[in-house]
VOGU-3710 file (C-alpha; in Angstrom, 3 decimals, decimal comma):
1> xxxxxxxxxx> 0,000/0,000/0,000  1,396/3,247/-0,911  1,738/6,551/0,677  -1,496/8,138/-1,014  -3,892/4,264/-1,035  -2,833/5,190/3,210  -4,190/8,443/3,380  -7,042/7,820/0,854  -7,876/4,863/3,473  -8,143/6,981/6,373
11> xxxxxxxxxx> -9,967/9,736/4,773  -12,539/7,218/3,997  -12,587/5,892/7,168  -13,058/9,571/8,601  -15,984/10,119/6,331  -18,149/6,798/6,694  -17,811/7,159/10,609  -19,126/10,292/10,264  -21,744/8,766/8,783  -22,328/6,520/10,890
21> xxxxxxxxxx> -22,576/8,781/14,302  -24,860/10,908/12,646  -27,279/7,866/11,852  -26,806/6,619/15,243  -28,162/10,245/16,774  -30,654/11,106/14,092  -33,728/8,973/13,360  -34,423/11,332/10,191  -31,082/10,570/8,767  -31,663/6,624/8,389
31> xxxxxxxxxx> -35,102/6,518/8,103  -34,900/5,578/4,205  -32,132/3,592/4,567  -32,957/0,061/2,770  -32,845/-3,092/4,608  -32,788/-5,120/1,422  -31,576/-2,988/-1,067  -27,157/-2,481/-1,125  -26,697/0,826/-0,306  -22,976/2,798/0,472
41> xxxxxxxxxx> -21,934/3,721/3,521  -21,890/7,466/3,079  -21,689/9,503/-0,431  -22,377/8,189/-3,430  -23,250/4,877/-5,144  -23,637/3,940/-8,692  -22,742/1,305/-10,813  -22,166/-2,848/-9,469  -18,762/-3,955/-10,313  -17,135/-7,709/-10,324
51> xxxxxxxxxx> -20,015/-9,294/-9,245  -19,023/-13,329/-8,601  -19,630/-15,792/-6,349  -16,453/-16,663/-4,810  -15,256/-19,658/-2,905  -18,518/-19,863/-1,966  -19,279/-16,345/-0,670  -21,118/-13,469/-3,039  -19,281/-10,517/-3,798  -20,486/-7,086/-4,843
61> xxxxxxxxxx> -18,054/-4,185/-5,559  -19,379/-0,784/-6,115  -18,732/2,413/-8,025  -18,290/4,872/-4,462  -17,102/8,421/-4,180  -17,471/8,500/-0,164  -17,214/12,241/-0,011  -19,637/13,862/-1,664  -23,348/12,354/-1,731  -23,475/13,981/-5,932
71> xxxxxxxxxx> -20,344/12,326/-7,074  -17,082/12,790/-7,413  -13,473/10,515/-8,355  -14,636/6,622/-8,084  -13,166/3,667/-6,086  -14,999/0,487/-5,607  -16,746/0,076/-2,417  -17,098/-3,352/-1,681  -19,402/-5,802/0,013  -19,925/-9,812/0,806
81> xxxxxxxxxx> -22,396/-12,200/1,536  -23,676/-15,512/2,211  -27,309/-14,907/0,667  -27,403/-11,590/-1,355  -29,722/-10,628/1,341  -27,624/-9,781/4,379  -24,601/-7,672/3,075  -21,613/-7,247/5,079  -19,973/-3,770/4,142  -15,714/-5,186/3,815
91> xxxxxxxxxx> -14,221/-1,598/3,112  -12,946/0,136/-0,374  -10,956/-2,636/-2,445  -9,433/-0,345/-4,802  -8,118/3,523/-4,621  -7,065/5,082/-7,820  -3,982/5,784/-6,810  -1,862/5,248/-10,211  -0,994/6,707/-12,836  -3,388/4,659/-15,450
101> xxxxxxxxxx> -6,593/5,590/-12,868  -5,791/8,471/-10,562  -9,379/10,408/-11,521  -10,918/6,900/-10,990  -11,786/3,514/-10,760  -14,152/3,010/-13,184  -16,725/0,156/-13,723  -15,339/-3,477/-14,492  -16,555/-7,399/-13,872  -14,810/-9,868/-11,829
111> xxxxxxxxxx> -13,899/-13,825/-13,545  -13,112/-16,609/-11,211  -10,650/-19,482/-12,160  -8,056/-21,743/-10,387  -9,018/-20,873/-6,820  -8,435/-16,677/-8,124  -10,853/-13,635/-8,327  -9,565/-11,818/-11,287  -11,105/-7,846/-11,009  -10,496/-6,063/-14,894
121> xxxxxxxxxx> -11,743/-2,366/-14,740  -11,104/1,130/-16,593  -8,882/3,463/-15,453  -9,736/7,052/-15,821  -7,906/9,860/-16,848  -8,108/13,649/-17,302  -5,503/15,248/-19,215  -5,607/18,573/-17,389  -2,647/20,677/-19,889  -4,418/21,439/-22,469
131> xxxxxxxxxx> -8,114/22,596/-24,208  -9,666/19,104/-24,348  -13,593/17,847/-24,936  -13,035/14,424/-22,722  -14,534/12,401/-25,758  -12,351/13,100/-28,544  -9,408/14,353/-26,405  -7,936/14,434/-23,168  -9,326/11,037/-21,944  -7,297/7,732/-21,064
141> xxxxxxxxxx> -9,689/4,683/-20,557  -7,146/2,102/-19,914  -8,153/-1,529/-19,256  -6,764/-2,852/-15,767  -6,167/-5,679/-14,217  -6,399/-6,864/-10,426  -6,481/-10,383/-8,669  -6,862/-11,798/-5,119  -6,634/-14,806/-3,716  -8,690/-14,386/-0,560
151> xxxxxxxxxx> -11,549/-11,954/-1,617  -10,179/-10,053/0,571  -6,807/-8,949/0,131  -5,697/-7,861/-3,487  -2,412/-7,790/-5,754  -0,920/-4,962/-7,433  -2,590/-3,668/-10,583  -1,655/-4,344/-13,804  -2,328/-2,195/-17,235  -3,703/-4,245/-20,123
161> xxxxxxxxxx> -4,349/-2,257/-22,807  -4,967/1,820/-23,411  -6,291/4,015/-26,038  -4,015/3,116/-28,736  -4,602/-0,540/-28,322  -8,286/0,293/-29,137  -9,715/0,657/-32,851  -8,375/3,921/-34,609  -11,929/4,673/-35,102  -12,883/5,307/-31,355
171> xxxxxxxxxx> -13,218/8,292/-29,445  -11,615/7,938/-26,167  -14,822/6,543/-24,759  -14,474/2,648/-24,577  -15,020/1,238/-21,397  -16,013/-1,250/-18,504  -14,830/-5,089/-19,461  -16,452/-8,501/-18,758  -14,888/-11,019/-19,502  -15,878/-14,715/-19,655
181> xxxxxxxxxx> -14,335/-17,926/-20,713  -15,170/-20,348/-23,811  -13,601/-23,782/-25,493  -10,066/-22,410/-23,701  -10,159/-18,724/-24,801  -10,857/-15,763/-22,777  -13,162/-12,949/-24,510  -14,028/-9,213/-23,141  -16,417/-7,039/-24,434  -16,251/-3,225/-23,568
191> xxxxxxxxxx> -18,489/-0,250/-24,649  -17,749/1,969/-26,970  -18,459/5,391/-28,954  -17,104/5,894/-32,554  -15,744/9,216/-33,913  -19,076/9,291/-35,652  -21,144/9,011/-32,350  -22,199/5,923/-33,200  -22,460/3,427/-30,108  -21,168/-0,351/-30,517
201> xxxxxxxxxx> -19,272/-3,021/-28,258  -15,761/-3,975/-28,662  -15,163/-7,785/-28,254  -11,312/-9,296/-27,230  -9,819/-12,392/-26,980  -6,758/-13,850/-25,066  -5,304/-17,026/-24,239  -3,601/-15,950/-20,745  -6,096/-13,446/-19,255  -3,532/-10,951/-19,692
211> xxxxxxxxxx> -2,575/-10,217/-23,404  -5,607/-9,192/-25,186  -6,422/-8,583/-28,924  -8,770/-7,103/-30,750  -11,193/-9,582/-32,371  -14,456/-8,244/-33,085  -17,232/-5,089/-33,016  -21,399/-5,524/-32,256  -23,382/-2,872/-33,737  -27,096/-2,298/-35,056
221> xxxxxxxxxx> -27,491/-1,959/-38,879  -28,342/1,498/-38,395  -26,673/3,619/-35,343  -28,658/3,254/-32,349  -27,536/5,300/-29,888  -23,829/6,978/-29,722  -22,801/5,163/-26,853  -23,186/1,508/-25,503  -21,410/1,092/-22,275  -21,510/-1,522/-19,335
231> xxxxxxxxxx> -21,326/-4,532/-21,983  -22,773/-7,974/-20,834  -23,098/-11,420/-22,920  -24,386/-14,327/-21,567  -27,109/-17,108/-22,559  -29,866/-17,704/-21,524  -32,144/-21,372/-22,287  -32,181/-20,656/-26,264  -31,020/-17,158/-25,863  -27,991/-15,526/-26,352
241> xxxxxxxxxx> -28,050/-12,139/-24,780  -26,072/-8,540/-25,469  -27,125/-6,421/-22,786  -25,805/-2,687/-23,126  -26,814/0,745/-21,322  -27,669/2,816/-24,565  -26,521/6,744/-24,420  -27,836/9,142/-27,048  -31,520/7,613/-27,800  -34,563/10,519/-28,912
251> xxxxxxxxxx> -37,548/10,585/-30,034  -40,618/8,534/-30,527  -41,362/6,445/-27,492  -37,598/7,063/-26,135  -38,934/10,772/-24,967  -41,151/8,678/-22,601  -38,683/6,801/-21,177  -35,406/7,537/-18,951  -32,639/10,138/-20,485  -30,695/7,042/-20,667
261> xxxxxxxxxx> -31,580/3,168/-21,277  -30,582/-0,401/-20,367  -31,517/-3,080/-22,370  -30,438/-5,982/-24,357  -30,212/-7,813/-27,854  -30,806/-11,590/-28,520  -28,023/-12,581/-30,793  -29,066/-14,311/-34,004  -25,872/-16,237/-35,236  -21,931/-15,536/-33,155
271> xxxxxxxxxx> -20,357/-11,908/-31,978  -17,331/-13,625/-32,787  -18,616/-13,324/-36,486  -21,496/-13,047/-38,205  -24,244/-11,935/-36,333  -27,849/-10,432/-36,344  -29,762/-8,328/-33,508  -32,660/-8,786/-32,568  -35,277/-4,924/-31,434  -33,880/-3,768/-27,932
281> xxxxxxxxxx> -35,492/-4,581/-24,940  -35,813/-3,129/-21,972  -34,304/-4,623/-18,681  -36,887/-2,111/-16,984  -39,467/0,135/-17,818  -39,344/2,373/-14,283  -37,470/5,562/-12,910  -34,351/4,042/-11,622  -32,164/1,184/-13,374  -29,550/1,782/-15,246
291> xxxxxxxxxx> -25,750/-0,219/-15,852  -27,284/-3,789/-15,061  -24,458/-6,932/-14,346  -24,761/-10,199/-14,106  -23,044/-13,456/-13,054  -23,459/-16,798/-12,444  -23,521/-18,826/-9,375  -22,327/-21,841/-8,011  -25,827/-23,436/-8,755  -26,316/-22,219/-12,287
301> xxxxxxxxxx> -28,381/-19,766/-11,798  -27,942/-16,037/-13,657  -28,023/-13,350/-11,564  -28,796/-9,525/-12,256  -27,774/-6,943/-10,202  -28,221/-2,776/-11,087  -28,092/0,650/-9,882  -30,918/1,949/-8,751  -30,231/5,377/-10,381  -30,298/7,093/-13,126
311> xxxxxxxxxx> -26,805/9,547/-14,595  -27,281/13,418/-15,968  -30,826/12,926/-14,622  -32,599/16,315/-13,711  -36,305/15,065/-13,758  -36,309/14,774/-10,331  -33,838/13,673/-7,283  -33,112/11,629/-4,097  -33,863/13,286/-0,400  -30,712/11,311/0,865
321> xxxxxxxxxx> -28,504/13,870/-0,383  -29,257/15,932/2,513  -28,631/13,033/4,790  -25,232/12,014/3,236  -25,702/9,609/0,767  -27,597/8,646/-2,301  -28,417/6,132/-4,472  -28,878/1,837/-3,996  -28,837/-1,217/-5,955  -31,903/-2,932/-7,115
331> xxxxxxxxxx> -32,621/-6,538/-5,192  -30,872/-9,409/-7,042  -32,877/-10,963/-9,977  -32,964/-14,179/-11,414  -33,085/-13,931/-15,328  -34,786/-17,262/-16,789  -36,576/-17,735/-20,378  -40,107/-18,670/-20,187  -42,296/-19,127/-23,312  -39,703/-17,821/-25,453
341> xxxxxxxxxx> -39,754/-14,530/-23,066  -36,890/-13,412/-21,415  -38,223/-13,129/-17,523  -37,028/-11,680/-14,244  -37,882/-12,148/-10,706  -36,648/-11,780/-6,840  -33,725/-14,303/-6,121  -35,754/-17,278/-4,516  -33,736/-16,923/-0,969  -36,096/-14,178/-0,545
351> xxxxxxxxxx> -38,746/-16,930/0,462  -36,831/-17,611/3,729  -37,347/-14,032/4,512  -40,825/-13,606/4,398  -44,253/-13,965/6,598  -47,492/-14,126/5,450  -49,788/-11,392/7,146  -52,368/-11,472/4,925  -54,124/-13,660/2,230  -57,492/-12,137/0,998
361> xxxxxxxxxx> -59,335/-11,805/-2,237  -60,527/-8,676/-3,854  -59,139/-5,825/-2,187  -56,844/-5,544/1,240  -55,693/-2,580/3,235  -52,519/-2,287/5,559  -50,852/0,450/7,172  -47,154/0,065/8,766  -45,285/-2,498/6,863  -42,465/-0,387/5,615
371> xxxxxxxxxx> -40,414/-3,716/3,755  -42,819/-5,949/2,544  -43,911/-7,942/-0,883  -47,229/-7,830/-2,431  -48,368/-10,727/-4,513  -51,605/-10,294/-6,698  -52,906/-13,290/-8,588  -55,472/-14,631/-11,166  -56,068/-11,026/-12,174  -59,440/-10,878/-13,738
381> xxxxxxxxxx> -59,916/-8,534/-17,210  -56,821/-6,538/-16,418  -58,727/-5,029/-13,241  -56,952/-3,795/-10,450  -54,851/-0,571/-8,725  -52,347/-0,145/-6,180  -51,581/2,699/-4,174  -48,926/3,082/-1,917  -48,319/6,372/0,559  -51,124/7,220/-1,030
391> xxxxxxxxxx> -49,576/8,570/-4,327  -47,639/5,913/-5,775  -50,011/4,050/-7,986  -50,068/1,087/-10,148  -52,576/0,410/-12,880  -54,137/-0,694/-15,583  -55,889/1,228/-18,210  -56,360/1,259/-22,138  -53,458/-1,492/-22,625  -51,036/0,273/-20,230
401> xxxxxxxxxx> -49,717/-0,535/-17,120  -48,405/2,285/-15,884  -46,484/3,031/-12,340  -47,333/6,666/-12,049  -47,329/9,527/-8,885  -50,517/11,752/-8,146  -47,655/14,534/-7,336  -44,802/15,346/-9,112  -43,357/18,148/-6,562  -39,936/17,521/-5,617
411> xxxxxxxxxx> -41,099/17,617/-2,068  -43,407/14,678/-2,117  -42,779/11,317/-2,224  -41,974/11,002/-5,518  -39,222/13,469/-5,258  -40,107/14,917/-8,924  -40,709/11,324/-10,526  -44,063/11,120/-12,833  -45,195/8,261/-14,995  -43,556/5,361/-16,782
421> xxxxxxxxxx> -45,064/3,030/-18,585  -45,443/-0,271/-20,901  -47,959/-1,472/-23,921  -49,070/-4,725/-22,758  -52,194/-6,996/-23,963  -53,098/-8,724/-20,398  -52,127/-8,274/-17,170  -52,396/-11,773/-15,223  -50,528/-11,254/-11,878  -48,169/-8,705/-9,957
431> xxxxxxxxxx> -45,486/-9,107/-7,667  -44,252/-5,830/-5,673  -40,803/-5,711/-3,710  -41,020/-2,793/-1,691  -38,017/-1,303/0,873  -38,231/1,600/2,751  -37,084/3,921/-0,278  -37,585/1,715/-3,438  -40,219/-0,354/-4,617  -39,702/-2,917/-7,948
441> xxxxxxxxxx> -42,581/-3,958/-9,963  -42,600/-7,467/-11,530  -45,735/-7,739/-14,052  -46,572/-11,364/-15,374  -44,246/-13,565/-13,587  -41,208/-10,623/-14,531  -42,073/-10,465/-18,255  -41,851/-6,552/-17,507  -40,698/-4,776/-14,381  -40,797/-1,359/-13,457
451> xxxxxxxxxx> -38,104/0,032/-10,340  -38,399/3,331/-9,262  -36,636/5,141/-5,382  -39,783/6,762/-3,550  -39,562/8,536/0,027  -42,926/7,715/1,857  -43,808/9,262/5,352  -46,214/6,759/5,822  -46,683/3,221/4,984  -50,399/3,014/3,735
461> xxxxxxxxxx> -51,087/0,120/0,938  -54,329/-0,415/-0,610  -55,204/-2,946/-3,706  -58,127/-3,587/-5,511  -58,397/-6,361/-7,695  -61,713/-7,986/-7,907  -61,790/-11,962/-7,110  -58,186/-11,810/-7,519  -55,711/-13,331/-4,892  -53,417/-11,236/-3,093
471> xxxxxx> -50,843/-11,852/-0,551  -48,914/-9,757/1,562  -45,789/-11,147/3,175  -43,632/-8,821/5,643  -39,552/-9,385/5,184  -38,244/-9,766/8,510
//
């Protein structure tokens, strides 16, 4: 550890016992602080990094800037767990504190082989002696590599590849690598933005993990987008999946939808070659998702992890950020095909979590359940609303479902939020996750799902849903 990873350490230190004391004397200041949700310390949160399970234990690292709750230079925050429920909070793993990331540690994946965690990430930097843009000029985004042994402890950092090892063609915007392994080659993909604005991702190859070379690009037949960034490519049953946060989309039903949008393409044919894409989905149709991950886990399953937030976002904002901190992760989803549909829903340890309070049909009121999940089922003709705090509402009118707030002030519990939305034909059953500050929407068995931050000073839940079946479990 050098002399400024030391004193980067103890200024971090300083800041999240701050934190901490001020939580411990305040009931305002934690009283939308998640209990299920991953949330930092103090400051700021955004995207998940090197998500793995690892010798048995789940790890999730974290885009932090621990001094100011609106940003500032990133390290990775970094947490662990036995049941992506119950997160224990391990410290910051990584500083930037060289040369090839000293304005930050930016976003990265984690690949696990031979008894080794093996972190890659983008350095940033600033060029700060001259008249630069920061996309054409003036921007490193070099490709860096980590490893531990422990999960705990971790090696000194190694620089893979920089600008000019990148495609002539490329701004200086190509970032955040995940790599996986196939047939005894190692490939990375990492987002990218062409001189032309054009977004696409960059695929690599290696044979060591270490020495990488340029194999491949994915792009739409016309430019969608000028940026894709936080790359992912996995399968799925039949599937195989390119998911992508997409930068620069207008217009048409985009100026309904976030500023920015993550999503993904089913592959038709091999990245590695020829290959088609399928329209973009949508990972989520709500307020706050954005720079998904994924990974796999000792059991097989595929897991997707996101931040609950949304970048260069002046719609509306978070309360926290007079409390210290902002911003969370969304619960962990399991991704799974079903009927040719690509589905999500609440990792299935949730189910050891939860107690029934309630099982009625038609309609049920509660007040004072502040982390709870709301199952309704054997919806009949698309009939039903929700309402929490009494201004969140969920519906279903005209083929929409729509997760909508009666106010829009940025003093109400929508802090400034107002209505997203989806085209659907039928709506059969809901399933609600709400925390203290976040509620996620999961509409026919996770076919769609809407996530969205809220900041409720009361706990009031009402549904309607005539002859329908509707649970509500509390998650102690």
């Amino acid at each position: 550890m050098n002399a400024l990873t030391r004193d980067l350490a103890k200024l971090v230190e300083t800041a999240e016992q701050s934190q901490k004391t001020r939580e411990e004397l305040s009931v305002s200041d934690r009283k939308f602080r998640e209990k299920l949700h991953l949330m930092p310390p103090v400051g700021w949160l955004n995207d998940p990094n090197g998500l793995c399970q690892f010798q048995g234990i789940y790890h999730a690292f974290f885009q932090y800037s621990p001094f100011d709750a609106e940003g500032g230079v990133k390290m990775w925050g970094h947490y662990t767990s036995t049941n992506m429920i119950d997160w224990e909070y391990q410290s910051t793993a990584l500083y930037p504190d060289q040369p090839f990331d000293c304005h930050g540690v930016y976003s990265g994946s984690a690949f696990i082989e031979d008894g080794k965690m093996y972190l890659y990430y983008t350095g940033n930097v600033k060029l700060e002696d001259g008249e630069y843009d920061y996309i054409r000029t003036g921007r490193e985004g070099n490709t860096v590599l980590v490893m531990t042994e422990d999960g705990k402890t971790f090696g000194r950092k190694k620089e893979l590849m920089r600008n000019s090892d990148y495609p002539d063609d490329l701004t200086c915007h190509v970032r955040d690598p995940k790599v996986w392994k196939e047939n005894d080659i190692y490939y990375m993909v990492q987002g990218a933005r062409t001189n032309e604005d054009v977004g696409q991702v960059l695929v690599f190859e290696s044979e060591d993990k270490i020495n990488w070379k340029f194999r491949n690009r994915v792009e739409s037949e016309n430019p969608f987008g000028y940026m894709w960034e936080c790359p992912d490519y996995f399968e799925i049953g039949t599937k195989k999946l390119l998911s992508t946060s997409v930068q620069g989309l207008e217009g048409g039903i985009w100026d309904d939808c976030n500023v920015y949008q993550s999503g993904y393409f089913e592959i038709e044919g091999d990245i590695l070659g020829e290959y088609k894409l399928s329209e973009y989905h949508l990972w989520d149709y709500g307020f706050d998702y954005y720079a998904p991950q994924s990974f796999e886990t000792e059991d097989g399953r595929r897991i997707h992890i996101s931040w609950m937030g949304m970048p260069d976002c002046e719609e509306y904002t978070n309360p926290t950020i007079q409390t210290g901190w902002q911003h969370c992760f969304t619960f962990p989803r399991e991704i799974f095909e079903k009927n040719g549909k690509i589905c999500q829903r609440p990792i299935r340890e949730l189910d050891e979590k939860k107690h029934l309070v309630s099982d009625v049909k038609g309609m049920l009121s509660s007040d004072g359940y502040s982390v709870y999940e709301l199952e309704i089922l054997n919806i009949a003709e698309n009939h039903f609303k929700v309402i929490l705090s009494n201004e969140l509402i969920l519906d279903y009118a005209d083929g929409r479902f729509r997760m909508h707030f009666i106010s829009q002030d940025k003093t109400s519990v929508s802090a400034g939020r107002s209505m997203r939305y989806v085209e659907v034909d039928e709506v059969k059953d809901l399933k609600i996750l709400a925390d203290r500050s976040s509620v996620e929407v999961f509409v026919n068995d996770g076919e769609y799902v809407f996530s969205t931050r809220y900041y409720p000073e009361n706990h009031k839940l009402l549904a309607e849903a005539v002859e329908a079946q509707i649970r509500l479990s509390e998650i102690m």
